[in-house]
Chimera marker file (.cmm) of the C-alpha trace (Angstrom):
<marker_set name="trace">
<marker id="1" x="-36.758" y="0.998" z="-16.398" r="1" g="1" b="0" radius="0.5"/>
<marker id="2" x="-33.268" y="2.589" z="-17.763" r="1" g="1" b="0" radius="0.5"/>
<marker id="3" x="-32.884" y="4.261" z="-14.461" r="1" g="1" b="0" radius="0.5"/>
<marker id="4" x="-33.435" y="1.148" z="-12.327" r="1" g="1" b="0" radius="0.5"/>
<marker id="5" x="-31.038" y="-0.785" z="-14.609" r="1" g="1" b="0" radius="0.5"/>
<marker id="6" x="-28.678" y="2.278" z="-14.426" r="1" g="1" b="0" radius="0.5"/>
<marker id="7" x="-28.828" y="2.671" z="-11.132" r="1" g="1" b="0" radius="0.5"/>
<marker id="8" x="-28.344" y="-1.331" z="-10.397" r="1" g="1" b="0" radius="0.5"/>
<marker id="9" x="-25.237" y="-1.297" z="-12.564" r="1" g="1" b="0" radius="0.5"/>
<marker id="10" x="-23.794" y="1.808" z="-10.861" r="1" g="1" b="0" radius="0.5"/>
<marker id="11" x="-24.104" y="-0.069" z="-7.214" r="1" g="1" b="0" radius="0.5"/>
<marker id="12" x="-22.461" y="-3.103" z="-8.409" r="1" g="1" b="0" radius="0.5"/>
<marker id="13" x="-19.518" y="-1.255" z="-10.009" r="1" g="1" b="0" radius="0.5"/>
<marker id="14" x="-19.011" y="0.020" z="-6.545" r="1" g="1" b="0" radius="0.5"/>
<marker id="15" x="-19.149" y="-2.877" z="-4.843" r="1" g="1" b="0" radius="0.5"/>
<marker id="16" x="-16.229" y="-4.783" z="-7.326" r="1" g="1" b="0" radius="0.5"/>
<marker id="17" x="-14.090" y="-1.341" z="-7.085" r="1" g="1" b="0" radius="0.5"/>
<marker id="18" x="-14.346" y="-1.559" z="-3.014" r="1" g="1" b="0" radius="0.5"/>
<marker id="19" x="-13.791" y="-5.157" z="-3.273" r="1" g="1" b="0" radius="0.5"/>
<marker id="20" x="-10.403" y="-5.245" z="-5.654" r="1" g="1" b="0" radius="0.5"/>
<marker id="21" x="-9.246" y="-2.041" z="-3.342" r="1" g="1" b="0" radius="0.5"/>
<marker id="22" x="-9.416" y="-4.582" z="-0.170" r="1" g="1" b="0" radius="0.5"/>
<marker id="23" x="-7.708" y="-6.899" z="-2.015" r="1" g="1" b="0" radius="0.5"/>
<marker id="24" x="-4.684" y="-4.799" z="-3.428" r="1" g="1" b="0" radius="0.5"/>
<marker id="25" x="-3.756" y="-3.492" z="-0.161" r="1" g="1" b="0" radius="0.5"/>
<marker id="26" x="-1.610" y="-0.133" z="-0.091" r="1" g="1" b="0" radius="0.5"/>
<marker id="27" x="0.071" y="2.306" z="1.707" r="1" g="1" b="0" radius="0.5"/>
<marker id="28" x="0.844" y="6.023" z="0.087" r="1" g="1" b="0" radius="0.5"/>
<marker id="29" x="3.567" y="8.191" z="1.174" r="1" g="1" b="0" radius="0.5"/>
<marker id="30" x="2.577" y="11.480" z="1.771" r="1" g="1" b="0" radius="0.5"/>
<marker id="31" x="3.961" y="14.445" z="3.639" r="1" g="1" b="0" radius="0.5"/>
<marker id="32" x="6.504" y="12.756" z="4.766" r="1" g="1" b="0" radius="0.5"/>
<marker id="33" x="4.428" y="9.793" z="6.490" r="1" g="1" b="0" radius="0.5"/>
<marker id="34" x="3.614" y="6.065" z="5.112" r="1" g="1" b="0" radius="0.5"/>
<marker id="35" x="-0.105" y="5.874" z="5.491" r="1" g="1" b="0" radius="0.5"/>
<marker id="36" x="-1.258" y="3.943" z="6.896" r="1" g="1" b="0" radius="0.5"/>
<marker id="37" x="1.739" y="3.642" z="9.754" r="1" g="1" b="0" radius="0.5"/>
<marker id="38" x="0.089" y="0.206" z="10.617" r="1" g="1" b="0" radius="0.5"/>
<marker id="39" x="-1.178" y="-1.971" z="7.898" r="1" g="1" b="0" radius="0.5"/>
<marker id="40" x="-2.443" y="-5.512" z="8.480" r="1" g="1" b="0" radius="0.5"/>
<marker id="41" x="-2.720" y="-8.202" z="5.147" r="1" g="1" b="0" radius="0.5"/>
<marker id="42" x="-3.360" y="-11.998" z="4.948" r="1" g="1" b="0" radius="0.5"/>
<marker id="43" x="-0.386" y="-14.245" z="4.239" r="1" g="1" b="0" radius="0.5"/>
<marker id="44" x="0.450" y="-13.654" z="0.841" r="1" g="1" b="0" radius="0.5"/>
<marker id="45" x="-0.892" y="-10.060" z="-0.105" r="1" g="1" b="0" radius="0.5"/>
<marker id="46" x="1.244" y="-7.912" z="-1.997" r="1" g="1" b="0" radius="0.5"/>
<marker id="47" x="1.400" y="-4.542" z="-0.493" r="1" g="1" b="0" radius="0.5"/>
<marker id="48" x="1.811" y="-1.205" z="-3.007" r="1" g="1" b="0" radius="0.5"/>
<marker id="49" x="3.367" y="1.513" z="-1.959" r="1" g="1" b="0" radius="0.5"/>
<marker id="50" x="2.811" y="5.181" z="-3.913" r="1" g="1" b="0" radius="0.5"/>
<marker id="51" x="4.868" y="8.001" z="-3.683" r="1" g="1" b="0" radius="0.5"/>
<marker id="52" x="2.464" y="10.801" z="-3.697" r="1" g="1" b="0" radius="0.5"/>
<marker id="53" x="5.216" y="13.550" z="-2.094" r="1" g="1" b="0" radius="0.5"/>
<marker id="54" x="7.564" y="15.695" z="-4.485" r="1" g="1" b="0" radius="0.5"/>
<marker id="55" x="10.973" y="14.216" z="-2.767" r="1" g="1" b="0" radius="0.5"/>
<marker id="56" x="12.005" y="10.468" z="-3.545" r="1" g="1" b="0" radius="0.5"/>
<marker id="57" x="11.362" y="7.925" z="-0.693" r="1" g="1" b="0" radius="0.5"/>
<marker id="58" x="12.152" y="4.303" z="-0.536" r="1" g="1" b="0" radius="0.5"/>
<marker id="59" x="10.471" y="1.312" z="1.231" r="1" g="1" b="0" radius="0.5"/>
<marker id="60" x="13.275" y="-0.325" z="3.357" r="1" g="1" b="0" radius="0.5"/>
<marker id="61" x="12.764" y="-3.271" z="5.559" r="1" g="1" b="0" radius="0.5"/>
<marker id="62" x="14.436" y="-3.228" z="8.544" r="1" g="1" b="0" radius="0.5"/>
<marker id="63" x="16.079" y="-6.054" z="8.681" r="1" g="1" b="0" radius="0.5"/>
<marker id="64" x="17.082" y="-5.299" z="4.633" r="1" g="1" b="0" radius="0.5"/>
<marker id="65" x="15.005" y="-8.340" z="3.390" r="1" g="1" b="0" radius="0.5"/>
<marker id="66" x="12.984" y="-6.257" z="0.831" r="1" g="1" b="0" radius="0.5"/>
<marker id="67" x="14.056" y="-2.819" z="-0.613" r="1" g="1" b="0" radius="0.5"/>
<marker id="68" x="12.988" y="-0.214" z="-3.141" r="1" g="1" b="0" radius="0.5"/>
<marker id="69" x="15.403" y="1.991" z="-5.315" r="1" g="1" b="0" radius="0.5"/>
<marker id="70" x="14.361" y="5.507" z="-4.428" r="1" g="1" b="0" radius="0.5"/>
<marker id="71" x="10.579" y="6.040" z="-5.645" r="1" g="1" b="0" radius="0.5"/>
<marker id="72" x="10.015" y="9.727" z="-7.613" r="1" g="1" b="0" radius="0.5"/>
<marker id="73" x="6.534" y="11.039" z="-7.271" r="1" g="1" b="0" radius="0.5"/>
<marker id="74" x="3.636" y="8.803" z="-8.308" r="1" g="1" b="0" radius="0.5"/>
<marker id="75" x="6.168" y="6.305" z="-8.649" r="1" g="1" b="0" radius="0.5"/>
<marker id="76" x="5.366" y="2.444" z="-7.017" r="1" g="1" b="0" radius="0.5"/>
<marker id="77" x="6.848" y="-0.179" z="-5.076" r="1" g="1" b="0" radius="0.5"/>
<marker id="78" x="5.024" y="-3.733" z="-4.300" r="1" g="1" b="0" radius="0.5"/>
<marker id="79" x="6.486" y="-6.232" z="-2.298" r="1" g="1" b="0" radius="0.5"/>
<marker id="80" x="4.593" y="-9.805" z="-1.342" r="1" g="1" b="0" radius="0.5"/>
<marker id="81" x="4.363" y="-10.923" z="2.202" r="1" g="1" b="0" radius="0.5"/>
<marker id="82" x="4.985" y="-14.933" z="2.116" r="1" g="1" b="0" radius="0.5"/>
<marker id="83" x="5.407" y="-15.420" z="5.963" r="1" g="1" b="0" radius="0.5"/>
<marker id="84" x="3.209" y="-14.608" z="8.948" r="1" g="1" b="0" radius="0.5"/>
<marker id="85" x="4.702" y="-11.593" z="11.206" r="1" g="1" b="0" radius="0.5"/>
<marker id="86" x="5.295" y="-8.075" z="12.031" r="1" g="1" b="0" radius="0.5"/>
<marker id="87" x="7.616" y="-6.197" z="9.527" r="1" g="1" b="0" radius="0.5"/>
<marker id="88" x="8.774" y="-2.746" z="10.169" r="1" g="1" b="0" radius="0.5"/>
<marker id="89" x="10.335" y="-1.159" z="7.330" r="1" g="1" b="0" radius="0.5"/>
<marker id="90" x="11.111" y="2.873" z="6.970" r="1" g="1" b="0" radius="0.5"/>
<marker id="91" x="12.786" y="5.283" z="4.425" r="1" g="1" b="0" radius="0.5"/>
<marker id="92" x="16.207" y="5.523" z="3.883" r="1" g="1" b="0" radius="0.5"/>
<marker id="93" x="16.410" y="8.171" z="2.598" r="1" g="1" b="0" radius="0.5"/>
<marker id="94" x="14.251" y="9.647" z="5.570" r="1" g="1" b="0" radius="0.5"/>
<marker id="95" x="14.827" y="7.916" z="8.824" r="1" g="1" b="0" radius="0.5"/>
<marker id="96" x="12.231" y="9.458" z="10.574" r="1" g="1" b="0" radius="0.5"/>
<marker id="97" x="9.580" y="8.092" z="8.362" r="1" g="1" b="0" radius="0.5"/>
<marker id="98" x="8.548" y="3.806" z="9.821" r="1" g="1" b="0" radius="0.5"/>
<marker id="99" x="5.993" y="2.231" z="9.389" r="1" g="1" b="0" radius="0.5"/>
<marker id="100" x="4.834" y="-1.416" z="10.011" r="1" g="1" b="0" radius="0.5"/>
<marker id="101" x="2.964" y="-4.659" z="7.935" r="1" g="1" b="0" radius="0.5"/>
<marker id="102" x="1.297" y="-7.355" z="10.194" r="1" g="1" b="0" radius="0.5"/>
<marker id="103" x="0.885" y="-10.661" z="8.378" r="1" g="1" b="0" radius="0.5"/>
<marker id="104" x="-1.709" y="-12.771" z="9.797" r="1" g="1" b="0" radius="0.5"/>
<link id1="1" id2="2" r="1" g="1" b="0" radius="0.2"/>
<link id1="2" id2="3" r="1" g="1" b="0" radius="0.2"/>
<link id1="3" id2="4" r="1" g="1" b="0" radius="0.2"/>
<link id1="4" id2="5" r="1" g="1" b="0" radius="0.2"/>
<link id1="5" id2="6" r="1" g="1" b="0" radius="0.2"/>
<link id1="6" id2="7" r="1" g="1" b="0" radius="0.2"/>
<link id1="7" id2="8" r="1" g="1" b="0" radius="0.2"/>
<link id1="8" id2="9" r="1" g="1" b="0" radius="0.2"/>
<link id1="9" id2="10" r="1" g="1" b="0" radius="0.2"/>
<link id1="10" id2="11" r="1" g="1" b="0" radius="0.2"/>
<link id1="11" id2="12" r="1" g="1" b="0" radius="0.2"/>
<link id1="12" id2="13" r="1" g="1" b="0" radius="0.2"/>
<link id1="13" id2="14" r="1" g="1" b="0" radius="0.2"/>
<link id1="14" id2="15" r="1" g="1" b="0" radius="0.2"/>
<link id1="15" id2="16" r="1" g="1" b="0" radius="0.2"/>
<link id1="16" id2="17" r="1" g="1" b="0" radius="0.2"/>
<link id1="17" id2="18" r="1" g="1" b="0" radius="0.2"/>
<link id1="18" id2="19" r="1" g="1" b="0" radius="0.2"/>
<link id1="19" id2="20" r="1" g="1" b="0" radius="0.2"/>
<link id1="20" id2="21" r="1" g="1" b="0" radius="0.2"/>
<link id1="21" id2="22" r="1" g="1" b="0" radius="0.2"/>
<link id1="22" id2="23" r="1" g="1" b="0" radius="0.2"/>
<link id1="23" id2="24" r="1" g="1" b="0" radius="0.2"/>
<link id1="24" id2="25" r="1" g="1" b="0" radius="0.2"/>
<link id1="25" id2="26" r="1" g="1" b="0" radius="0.2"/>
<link id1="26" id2="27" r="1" g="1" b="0" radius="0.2"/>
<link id1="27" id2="28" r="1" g="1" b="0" radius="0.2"/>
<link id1="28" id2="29" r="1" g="1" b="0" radius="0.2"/>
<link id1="29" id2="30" r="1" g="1" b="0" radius="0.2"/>
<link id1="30" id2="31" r="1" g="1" b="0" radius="0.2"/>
<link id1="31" id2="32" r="1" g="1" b="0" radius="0.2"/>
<link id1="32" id2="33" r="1" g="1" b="0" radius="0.2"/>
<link id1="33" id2="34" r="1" g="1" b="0" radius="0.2"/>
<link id1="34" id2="35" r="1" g="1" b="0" radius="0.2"/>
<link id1="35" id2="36" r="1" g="1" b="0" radius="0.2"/>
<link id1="36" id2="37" r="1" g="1" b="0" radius="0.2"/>
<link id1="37" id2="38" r="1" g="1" b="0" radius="0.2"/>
<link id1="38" id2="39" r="1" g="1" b="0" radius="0.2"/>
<link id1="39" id2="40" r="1" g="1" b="0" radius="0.2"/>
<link id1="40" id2="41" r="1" g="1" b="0" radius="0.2"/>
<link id1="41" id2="42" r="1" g="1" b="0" radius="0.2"/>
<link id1="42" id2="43" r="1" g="1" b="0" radius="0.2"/>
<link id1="43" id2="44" r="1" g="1" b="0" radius="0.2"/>
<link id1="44" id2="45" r="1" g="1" b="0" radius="0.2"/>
<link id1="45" id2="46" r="1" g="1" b="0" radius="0.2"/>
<link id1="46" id2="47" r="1" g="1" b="0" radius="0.2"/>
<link id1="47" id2="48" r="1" g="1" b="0" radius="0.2"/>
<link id1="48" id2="49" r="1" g="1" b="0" radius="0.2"/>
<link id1="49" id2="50" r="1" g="1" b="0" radius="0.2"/>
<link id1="50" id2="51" r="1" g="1" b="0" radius="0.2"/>
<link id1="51" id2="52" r="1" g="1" b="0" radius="0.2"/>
<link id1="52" id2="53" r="1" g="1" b="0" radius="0.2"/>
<link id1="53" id2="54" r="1" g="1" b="0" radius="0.2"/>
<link id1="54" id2="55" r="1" g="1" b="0" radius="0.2"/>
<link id1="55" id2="56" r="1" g="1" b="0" radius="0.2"/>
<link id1="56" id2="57" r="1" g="1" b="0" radius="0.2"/>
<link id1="57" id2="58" r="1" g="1" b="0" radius="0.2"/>
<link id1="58" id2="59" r="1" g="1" b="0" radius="0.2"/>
<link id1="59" id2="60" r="1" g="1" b="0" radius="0.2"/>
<link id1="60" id2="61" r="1" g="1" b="0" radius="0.2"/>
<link id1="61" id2="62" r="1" g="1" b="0" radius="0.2"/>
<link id1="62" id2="63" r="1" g="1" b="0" radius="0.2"/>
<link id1="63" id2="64" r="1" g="1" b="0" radius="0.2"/>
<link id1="64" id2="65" r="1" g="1" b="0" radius="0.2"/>
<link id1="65" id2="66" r="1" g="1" b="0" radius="0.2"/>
<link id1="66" id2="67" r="1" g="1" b="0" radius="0.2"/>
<link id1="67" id2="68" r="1" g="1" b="0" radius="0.2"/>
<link id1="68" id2="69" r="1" g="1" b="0" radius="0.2"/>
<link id1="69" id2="70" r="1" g="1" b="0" radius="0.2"/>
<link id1="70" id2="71" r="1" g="1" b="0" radius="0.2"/>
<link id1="71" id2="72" r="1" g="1" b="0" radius="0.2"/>
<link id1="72" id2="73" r="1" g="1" b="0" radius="0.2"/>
<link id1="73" id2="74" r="1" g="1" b="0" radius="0.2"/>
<link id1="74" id2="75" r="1" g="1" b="0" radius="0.2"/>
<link id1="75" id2="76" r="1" g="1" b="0" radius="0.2"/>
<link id1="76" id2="77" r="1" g="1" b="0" radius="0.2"/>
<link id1="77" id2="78" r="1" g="1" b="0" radius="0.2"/>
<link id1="78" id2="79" r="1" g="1" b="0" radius="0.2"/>
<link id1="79" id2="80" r="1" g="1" b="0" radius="0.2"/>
<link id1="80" id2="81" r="1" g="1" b="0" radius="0.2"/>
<link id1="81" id2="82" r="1" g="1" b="0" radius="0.2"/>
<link id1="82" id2="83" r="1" g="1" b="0" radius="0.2"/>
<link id1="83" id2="84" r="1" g="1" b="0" radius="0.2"/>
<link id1="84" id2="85" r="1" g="1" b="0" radius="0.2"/>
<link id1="85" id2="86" r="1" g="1" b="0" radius="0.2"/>
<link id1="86" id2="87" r="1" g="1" b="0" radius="0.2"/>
<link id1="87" id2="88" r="1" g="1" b="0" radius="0.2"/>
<link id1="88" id2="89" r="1" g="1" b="0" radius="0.2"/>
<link id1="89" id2="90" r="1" g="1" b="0" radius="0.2"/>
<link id1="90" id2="91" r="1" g="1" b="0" radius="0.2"/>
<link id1="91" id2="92" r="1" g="1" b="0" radius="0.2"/>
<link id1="92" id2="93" r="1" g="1" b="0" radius="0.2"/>
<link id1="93" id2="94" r="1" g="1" b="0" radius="0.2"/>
<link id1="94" id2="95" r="1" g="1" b="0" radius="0.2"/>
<link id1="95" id2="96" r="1" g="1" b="0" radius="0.2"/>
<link id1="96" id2="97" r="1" g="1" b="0" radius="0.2"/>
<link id1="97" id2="98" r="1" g="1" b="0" radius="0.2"/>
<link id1="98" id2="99" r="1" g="1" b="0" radius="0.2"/>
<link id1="99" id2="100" r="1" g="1" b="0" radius="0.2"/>
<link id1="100" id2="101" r="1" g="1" b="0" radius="0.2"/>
<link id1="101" id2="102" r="1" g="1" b="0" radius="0.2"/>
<link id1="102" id2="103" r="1" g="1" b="0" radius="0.2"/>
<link id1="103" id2="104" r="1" g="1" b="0" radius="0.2"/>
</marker_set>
């Protein structure tokens, strides 16, 4: 009966971990990449980013409407998306490295 029960309990703390992932969406910078490049969130969502690399990134919008200071590793950045659209942001620190949020 303690395995069932066990068991049971295991599952379901699964299933709330998967669910509260999906709804803290996030994108980690790694190897000099955001990851995912292309991330798609409901009106609303606040997107983390975390600096898993040993060099200091940023999160920069394009257009400048949102920006982090620069990000050491393990360090975060989150940033709520309020408007439907595309927003392409990249590092500044790094050029090279874009990425983009669609809002739906």
């Amino acid at each position: 009966m303690t395995r069932g029960f066990l068991t049971v309990t295991l599952v379901a703390a699964v299933a709330l971990a998967a669910v509260a992932d999906a709804a803290t969406p996030s994108v980690q910078i790694k190897e000099f990449k955001f990851v995912p490049a292309l991330l798609t969130v409901p009106v609303g969502a606040t997107v983390t980013w975390i600096n898993g690399d040993e060099e200091p990134h940023t999160v920069t919008a394009t257009d400048r409407a949102y920006t982090s200071s620069g990000l050491d590793r393990k360090d975060t950045y989150a940033h709520r998306f309020t408007t439907p659209g595309t927003y392409t942001y990249f590092c500044a620190l790094h050029p090279h490295m874009t990425a983009t949020v669609v809002v739906k």
